[in-house]
Every structure is written in C-alpha cells, then in structure tokens.
N, C-alpha and C positions, 0 to 999 in steps of 0.2 A: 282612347288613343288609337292611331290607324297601327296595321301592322306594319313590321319593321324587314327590310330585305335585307341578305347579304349582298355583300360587294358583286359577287357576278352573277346575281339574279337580275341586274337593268337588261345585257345584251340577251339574253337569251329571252327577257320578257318583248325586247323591241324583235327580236328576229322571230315568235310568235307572231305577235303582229303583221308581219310582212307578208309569212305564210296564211295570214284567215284573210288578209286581203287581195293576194294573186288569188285565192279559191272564192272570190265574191263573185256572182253573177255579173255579167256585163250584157249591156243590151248591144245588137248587133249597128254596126257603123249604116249612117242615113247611106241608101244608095249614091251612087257616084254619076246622076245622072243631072243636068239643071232640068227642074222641074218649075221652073218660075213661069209663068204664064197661066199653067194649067188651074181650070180649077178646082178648089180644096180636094172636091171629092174622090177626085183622079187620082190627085197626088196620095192624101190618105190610103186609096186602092193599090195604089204604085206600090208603098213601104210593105203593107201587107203582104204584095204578092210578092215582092223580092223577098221579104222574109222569109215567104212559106220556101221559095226557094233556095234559100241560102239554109236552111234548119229541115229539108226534107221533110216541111210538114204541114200542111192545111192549117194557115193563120188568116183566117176574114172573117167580116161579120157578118152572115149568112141574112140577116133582112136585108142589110145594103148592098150585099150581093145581087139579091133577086127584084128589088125596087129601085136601085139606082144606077142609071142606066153609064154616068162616067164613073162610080164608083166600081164597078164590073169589068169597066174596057181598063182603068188603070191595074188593076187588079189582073187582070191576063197580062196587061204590057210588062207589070211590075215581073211576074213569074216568068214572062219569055224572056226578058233580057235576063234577069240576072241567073237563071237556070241555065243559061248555054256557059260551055266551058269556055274561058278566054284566052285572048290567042296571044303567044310569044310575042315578047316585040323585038 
C-alpha cells in the first residue's frame, strides 16, 4: 500500500515543489537581436558570445573559434553588443 498523508501534508508538499522549482537552473533568454539572415554559424557565435557576456564568462567552442572564420566575427559581435551596458529609455 502507498503511504498515507495527513490533511496538511498536500500545501506544504506543493509549496516544496514550488520552492525546488524557482531554484532550477534556467538557461539565459536568446539575445534580443533579429539574427535571421545571418548564417548558422554567426548566429551560433552571436548566442555564445552574448552568453559569455551576460555570465562573465568565456562560453565558445575554441576549434570554431580558431577555424571558422563567421563563427569568431559572431562570436566578438555577440560579446560587444550584449556586454555594453544599456541605455535608459
């Protein structure tokens, strides 16, 4: 037989819940920029280097770094835009 709860074991087992799910990892939001044209390898470079700059921290794939030549330019564009602080509106 399963075990058995009392009566005010449900809210306190759902308000657990709520709390292991605010503390789940989240991946960070896609840049805010249209990247539709570019090709893949840009764009790929782009999310990377906004990452690294949104997380203060060197996220790329260091072969496609150094072998691919829109994989590297997105990859700086990705890091300068989104690394500069943004302006009031």
């Amino acid at each position: 037989m399963g075990a058995r709860f009392g009566r005010g074991t449900a809210p306190w087992m759902l308000a657990a819940a709520v709390v292991l799910a605010a503390c789940a990892p989240r991946e960070p939001p896609p840049p805010a920029v249209n990247l539709t044209g570019f090709p893949p390898a840009f764009r790929d470079g782009y999310v990377a280097g906004c990452e690294s700059a949104r997380r203060g921290i060197t996220r790329r794939d260091e072969k496609r770094y150094t072998q691919d030549r829109q994989y590297a330019a997105g990859w700086r564009d990705g890091l300068d835009v989104c690394g500069k602080p943004r302006k009031a509106r």
